[in-house]
N, C-alpha and C positions, 0 to 999 in steps of 0.2 A: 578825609580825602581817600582812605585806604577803606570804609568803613562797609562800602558796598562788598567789598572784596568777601572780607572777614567776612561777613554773615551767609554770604552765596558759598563757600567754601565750608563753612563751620554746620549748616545746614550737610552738604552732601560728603562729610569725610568721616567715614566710622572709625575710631581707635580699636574696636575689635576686629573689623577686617586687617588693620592692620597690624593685631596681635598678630590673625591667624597665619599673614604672609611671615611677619617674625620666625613662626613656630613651623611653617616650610621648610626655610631658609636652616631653621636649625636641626636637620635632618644629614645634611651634609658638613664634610668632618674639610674644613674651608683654609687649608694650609696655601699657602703664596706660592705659585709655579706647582701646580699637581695637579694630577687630573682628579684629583678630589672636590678642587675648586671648579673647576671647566664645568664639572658636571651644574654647580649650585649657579654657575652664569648661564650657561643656557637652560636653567628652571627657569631663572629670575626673565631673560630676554623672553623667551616663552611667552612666558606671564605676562608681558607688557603688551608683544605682539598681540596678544588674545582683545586686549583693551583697547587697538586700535593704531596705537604709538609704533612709532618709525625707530625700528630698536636693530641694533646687531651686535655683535661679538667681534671685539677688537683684539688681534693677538699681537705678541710683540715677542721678538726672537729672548730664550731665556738660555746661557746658555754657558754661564759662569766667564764668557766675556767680552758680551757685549753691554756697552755705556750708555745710557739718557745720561747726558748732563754730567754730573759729577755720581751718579749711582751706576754701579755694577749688578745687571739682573743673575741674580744663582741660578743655577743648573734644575731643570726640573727635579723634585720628587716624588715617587712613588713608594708605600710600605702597602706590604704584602701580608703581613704579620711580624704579631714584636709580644713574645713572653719575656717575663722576669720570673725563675722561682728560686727559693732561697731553702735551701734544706729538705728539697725536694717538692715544695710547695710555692703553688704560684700564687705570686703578692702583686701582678700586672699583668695584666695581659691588653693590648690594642684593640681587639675583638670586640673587647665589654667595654672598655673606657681608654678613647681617642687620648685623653690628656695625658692620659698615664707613661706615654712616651714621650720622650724631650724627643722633640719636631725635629724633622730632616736630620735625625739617627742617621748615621752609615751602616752598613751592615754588617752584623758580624754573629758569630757563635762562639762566645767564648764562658769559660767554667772557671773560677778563679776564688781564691780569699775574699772575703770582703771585709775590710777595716774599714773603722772610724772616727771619722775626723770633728771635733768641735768646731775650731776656727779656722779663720786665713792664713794662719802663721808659718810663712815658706818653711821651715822646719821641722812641722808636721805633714809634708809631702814627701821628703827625701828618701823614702824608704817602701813608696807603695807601688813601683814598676811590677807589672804584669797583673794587679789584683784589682778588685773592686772597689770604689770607694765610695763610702756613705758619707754626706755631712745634711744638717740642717740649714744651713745656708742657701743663698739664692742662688742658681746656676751663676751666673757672671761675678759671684765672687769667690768661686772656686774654680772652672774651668779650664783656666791659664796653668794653673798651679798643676792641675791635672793630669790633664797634656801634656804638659812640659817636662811632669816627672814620670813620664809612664804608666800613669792607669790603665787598666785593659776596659774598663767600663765607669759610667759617674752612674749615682745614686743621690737623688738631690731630695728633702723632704720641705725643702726652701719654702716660705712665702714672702713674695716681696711686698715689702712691707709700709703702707701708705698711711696717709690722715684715717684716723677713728680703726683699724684694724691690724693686729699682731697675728703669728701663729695663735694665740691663746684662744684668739675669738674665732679662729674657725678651722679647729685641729683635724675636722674630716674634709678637707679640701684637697683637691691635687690641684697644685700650680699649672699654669701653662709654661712652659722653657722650652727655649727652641734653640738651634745650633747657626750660627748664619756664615756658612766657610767653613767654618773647623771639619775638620774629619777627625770625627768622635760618634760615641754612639752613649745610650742613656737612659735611664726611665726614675720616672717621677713617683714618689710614696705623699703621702696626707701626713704632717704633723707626727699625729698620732700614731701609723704605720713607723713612722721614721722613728719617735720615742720607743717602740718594740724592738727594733730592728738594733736601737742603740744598748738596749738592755742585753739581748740576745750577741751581740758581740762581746760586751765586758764579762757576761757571766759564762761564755763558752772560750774554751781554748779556740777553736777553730772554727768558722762560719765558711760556708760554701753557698756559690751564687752564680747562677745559670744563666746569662742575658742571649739569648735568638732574636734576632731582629732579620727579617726578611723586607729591604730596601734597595732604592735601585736610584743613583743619581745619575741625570743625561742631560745630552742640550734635548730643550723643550722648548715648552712655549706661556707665556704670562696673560692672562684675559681680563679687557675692560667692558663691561654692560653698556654701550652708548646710548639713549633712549631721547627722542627728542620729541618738541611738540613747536612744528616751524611758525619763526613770525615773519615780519614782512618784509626784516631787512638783513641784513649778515652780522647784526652782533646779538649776541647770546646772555644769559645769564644761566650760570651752574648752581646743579643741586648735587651733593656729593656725599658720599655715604661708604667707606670700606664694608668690603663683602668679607673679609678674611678673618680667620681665625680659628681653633679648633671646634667639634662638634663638643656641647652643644653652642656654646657662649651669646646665648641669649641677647643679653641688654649689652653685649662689647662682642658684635654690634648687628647682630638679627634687627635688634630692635630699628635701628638705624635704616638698615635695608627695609625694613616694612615700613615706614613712614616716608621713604623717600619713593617707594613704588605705591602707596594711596595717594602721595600727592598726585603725583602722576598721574592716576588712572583718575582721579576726582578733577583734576584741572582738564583734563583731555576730555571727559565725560562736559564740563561745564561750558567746554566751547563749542562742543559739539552739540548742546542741546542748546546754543544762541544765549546763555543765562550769560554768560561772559562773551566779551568779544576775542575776533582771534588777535593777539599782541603782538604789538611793535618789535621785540627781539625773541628770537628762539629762546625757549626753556628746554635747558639741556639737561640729562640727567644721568650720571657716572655713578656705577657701583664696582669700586675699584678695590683692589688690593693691596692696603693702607701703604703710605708712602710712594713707594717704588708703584703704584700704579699710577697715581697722579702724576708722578714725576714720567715715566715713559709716555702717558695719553700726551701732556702740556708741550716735550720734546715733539714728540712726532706732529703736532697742530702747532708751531711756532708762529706761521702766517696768520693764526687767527686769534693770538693773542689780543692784540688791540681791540679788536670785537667782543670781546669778553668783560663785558662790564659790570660784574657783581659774582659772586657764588655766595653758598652757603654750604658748611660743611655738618652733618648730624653725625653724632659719636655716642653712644652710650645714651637714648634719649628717654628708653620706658622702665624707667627704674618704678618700681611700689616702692615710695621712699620711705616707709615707715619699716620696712623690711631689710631693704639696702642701704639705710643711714643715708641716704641722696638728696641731694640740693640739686634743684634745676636750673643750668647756669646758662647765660650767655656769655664766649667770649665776645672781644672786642680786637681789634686787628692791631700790631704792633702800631707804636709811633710815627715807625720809618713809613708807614702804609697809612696815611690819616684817611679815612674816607665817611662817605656821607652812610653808608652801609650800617654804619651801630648804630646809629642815633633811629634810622628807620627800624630794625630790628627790635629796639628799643623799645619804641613808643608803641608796636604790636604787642611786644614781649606784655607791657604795663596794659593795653586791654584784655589780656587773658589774666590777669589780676583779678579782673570785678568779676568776680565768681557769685558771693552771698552778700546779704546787707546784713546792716549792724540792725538791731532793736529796732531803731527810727526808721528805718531804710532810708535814712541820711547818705550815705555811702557805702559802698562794697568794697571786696578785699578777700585775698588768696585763700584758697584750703592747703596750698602746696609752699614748700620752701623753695624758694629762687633766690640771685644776683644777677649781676652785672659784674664781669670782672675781667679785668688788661688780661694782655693777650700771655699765656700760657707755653704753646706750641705743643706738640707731640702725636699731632693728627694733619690730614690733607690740607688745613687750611693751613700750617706750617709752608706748605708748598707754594700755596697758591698766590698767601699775601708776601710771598718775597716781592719786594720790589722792582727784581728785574724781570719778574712773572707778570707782576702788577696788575691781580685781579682781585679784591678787595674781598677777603674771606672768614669771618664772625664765624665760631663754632656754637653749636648746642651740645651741650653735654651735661648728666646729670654724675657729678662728683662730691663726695667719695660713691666706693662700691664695693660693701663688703666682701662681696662676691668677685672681685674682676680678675679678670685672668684666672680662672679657679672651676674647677667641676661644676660646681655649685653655683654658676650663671645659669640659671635654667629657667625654663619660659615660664612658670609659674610667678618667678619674680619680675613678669611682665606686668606695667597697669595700663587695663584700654586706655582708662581718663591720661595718664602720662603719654602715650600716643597720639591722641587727640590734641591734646592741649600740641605739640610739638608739630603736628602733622599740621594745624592749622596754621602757624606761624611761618614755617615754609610758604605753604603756599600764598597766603597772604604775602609775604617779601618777594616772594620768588614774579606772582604776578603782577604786582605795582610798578615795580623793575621793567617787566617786561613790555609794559603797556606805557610805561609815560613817557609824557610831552611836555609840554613849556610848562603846562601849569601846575603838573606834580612836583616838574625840577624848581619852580619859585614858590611853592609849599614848601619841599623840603631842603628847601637851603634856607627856609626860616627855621624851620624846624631843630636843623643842625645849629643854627646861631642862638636859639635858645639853650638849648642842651649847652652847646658849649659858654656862654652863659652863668649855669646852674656849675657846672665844672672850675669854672673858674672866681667865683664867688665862693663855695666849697675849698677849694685850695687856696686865698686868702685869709678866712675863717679859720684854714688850719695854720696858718703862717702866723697870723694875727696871736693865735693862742698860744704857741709855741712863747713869741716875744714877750711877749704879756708876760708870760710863767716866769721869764729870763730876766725880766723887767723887777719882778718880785723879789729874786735871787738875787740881785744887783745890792738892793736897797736894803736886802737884809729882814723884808716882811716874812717871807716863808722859811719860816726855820731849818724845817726838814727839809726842804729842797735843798738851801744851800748848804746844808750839814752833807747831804749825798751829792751835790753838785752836779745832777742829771736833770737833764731837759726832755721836753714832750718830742721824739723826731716828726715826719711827717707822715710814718706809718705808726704809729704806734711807741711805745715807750723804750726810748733807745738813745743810745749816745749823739748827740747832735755834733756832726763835723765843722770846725770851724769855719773851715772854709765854704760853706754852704751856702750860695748865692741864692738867696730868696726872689730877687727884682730878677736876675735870671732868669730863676723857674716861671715865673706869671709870666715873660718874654718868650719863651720856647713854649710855654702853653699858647700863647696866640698866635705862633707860627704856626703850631701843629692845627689849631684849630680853623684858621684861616686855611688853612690846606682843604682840608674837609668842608665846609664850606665850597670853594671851588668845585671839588671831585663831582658836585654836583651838575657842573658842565658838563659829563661825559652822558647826561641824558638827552641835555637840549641847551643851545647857547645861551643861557641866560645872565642878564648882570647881577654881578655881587659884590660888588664895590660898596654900595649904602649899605648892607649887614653886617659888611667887614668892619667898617667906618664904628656903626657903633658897637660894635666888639671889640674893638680898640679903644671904643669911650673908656669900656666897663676895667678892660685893664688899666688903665692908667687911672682911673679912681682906683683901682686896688694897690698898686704901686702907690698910693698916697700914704693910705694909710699906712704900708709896711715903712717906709721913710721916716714914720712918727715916731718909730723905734731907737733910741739911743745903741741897743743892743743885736741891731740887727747888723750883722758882721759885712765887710767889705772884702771886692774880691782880695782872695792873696795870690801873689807868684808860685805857680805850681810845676813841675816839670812837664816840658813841652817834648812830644816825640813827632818830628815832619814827614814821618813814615804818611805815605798815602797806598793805602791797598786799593789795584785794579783788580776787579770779578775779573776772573776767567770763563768760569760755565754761568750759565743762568740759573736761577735756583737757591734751594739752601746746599752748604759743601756737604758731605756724604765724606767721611774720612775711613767708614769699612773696609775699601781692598785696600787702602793705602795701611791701616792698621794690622792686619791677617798678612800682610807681605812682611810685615818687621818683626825682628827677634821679642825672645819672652822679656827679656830684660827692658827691652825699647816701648814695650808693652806696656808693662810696670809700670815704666818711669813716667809714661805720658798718664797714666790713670790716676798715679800719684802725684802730678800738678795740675791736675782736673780736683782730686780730689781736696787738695789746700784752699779753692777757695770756692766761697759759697755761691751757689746758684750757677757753678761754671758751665754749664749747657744751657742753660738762657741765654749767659751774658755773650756766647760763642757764638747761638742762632741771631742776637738783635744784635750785636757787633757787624756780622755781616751784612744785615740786612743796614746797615748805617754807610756803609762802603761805598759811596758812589763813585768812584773813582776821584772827589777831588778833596774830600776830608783826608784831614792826617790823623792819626790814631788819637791824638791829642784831643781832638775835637768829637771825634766817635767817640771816648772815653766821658768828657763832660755831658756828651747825650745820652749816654748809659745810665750816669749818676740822676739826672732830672728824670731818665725815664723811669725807673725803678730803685732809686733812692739807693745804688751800688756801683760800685765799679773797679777796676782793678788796672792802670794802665800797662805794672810790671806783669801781669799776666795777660793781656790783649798783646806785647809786645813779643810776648812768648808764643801766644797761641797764632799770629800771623806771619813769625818768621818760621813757624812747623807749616803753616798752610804751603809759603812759599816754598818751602825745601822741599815738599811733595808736589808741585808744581799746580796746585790747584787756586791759588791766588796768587798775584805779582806785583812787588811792593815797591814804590820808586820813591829811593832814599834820598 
């Protein structure tokens, strides 16, 4: 169905051109609110206009206070210059290397001590008012500390520290760290700097350290790339891409802006030479500055949300993965947001698979490592698939990145082929979207019913195994199991909760997929009652089999909370100004009931997005547990009566 698309798009989209836009883009030192950034948006707008595209530059007041939604846009900044030297020699300077200063620095000229700190231990702060301080940690787990006890400068040789990469592995990197509110000032050392700097303080009585930073914070102004290619009616589909981050950072996210400006210029080139037709909804295209630009564009266009029937967000997408350690991923859009959008991304994503054949030329199959995997957050599509947003937004991204956030993201570690391959599957989703009618919307709400289908036969399989294994345990065949008395969970090998509603879970899987399915309406009215129907078969054969189990547990009585949280703003909460207005202690206390339990900024972002104003936390909470196999009611009850005391949710008890 899609297959014309792919081939007229795969034919006219070069991954090296859209190296080369990447490697533009990474000429500009692309900080949020600066005219550092302004400059790299009107390159980008530029560039579009040259192709034909209906492009402009969106500003939005920035100005430390005024609100989209529940985010606070910060005060422009501007740096002028920013040395570090240590003993009369410079170990930073802004000039040579952008990273080397932690972003929106305050300004200052200060001459001081410089001690150093190993760890977080409030106790090893008490005594460092007026002086410099070194640690190897990550800016945000020292800053407060910092601050709070009088630093006159921070010194961070931090790497924050992800899947497959330590300081170990890449000791000549400077971090990126950025300041967001605080008035503080700072600069960034590589590992390896920091290891000298640590030796150089223990074996000298006295260390001296020079921080000039010539910067300037004001009310400004925040900039969106808007680039469109009109269809024939007033709903849209977005292509979205942050433009931000410091010079150079390549593939986080150059890469991302040069894929999302060849789609562009290849889709625009392709209707204009009649190889495609012009489409039913506008294809829109945003190079925004991550978060806070989504969230200011989506506030200021509230009226055209409805009209917005699909996006896609690209994040990190030209990794060389044999360089980067990089997997090509597709997310998938929360729970709370089922829609027809992954299954279609999906089934592109699986024809850029057939790359080579086997011996026989039986079948083909990937040179590249990819998934498929639940939704994540921590990029635009965060925004977009909130449900009171409700534009249905699947991320690309290739994760890990040995390099992210780090000096060492540079266009070298660009691959055409990874541009390509990415460039094509935008555009391919982007115009299938844009162009269909009845007959693609009853293609792909088959299409969604198979998939969901394969998903839920999958999640049987794993239920099934699970009991089976418990079944063993029961009867005393597997020794060692029931010697360790641990069972298979449904991710992997982990304590299985008693209370664990299996016929639940396959029930909230066909609701959710039954959603998706429908979502398919918002192309063209078509019926889905018969697909649903038999989707409904397939669960309830599956519910047979789990019933066969002696061992598959029943519900139990679990504490109920009748709290129902109503949204206040549209969106995800943004808790920043509300956090930078509270004492260090109040700080603390909330990082350290973030930090007891696990995955608490997931479970914070899909809590909300579960909020419709008529669930009770009770029932948010069991959505949690089906949706990611976690949940925590005494800490949702915690983290929504903080929401309400800052008056950004309101809870009716």
């Amino acid at each position: 169905m899609f297959d014309y698309i792919f081939h007229a798009v795969e034919k006219e989209i070069s991954g090296q051109n859209a190296k080369n836009l990447a490697h533009e883009v990474t000429r500009f030192h692309r900080i949020q609110v600066s005219p550092h950034f302004r400059e790299a948006a009107l390159w980008c707008c530029n560039q579009l206009k040259e192709w034909g595209l209906d492009c402009h530059v969106c500003e939005f007041p920035a100005d430390g206070r005024t609100m989209y939604w529940s985010y606070l846009l910060p005060d422009e900044w501007k740096v002028d210059s920013a040395v570090l030297e240590i003993e009369g020699k410079i170990w930073a300077d802004f000039r040579d290397e952008k990273v080397s200063l932690i972003q929106r620095s305050h300004p200052v000229a200060v001459e001081a001590e410089i001690v150093h700190i190993d760890g977080d231990d409030e106790k090893d702060f008490q005594n460092i008012k007026g002086k410099i301080i070194h640690s190897p940690l990550s800016l945000e787990k020292i800053k407060d500390l910092a601050l709070h006890y009088g630093a006159a400068g921070i010194l961070t040789s931090g790497i924050r520290e992800i899947s497959e990469r330590t300081r170990i592995d890449v000791p000549d990197a400077v971090h990126y760290f950025s300041f967001w509110g605080e008035k503080a000032s700072g600069f960034v050392l590589s590992p390896r700097k920091g290891e000298a700097l640590r030796k150089m303080v223990r074996e000298t009585k006295s260390v001296k350290g020079r921080m000039t930073i010539e910067s300037s914070l004001y009310p400004g102004a925040m900039e969106v790339v808007d680039a469109v290619i009109p269809g024939e009616s007033d709903e849209e589909v977005l292509v979205v891409a942050h433009l931000c981050h410091p010079q150079p950072s390549a593939n986080d996210n150059a890469s991302g802006d040069g894929a999302l400006m060849e789609v562009a210029r290849a889709l625009k080139h392709l209707i204009d030479e009649n190889k495609l037709k012009n489409p039913r909804r506008s294809i829109r295209f945003l190079l925004v500055p991550e978060i806070h630009g989504t969230v200011a564009y989506l506030a200021s266009h509230e009226k055209d949300l409805p009209g917005m029937v699909a996006a896609l967000n690209l994040d990190m997408v030209g990794e060389t993965q044999e360089v980067c350690n990089s997997t090509l991923l597709l997310e998938r859009t929360p729970h709370a947001m089922p829609s027809f959008v992954n299954d279609l991304a999906e089934v592109i994503f699986e024809k850029l698979t057939h790359e080579i054949g086997n011996f026989s030329g039986s079948t083909k199959y990937a040179t590249f490592r990819h998934a498929v995997t639940p939704f994540s957050g921590g990029s635009d599509h965060l925004v977009l698939s909130d449900p009171t947003v409700g534009v249905p937004c699947p991320m690309i991204i290739q994760w890990p990145d040995m390099f992210y956030h780090s000096s060492l993201d540079t266009i070298d570690k660009i691959d055409p082929a990874s541009m390509k391959r990415v460039s094509i599957l935008t555009a391919t989703y982007a115009y299938f979207i844009a162009a269909a009618g009845e007959e693609e919307a009853q293609w792909l709400a088959f299409i969604v019913m198979e998939k969901a289908k394969e998903r839920i036969i999958r999640k049987g399989r794993e239920i099934v195994t699970i009991l089976a294994d418990e079944e063993l345990k029961k009867h005393g065949t597997d020794k060692k199991k029931q010697k360790d008395g641990k069972g298979r969970g449904i991710e992997g090998e982990k304590e299985r909760d008693a209370t664990w509603d299996y016929v639940g879970q396959l029930d909230y899987l066909l609701d959710r997929e039954i959603h998706a399915i429908r979502s398919v309406k918002t192309l063209a009215e078509i019926d889905t009652e018969p697909l649903e129907n038999e989707l409904k078969q397939v669960v309830s054969a599956e519910k047979e089999r789990v019933k066969q189990y002696e061992s598959a547990p029943e519900k139990e009585n679990q504490e109920e909370c009748t709290w129902v949280p109503v949204r206040v703003y549209p969106g995800p909460i943004s808790t920043r100004k509300v956090l930078l207005d509270m004492s260090f202690e109040q700080r603390r206390a909330f990082e350290k009931k973030q930090e007891g339990v696990k995955a608490s900024r997931l479970l914070e972002t899909l809590a909300v997005y579960w909020s419709d104003g008529e669930r009770t936390l009770s029932e948010i909470n069991r959505l949690l547990t089906y949706e990611i196999g976690q949940s925590s009611l005494e800490f949702l009850k915690w983290y929504f009566g903080f929401l309400e005391e800052h008056g950004l949710v309101e809870l009716r008890r």
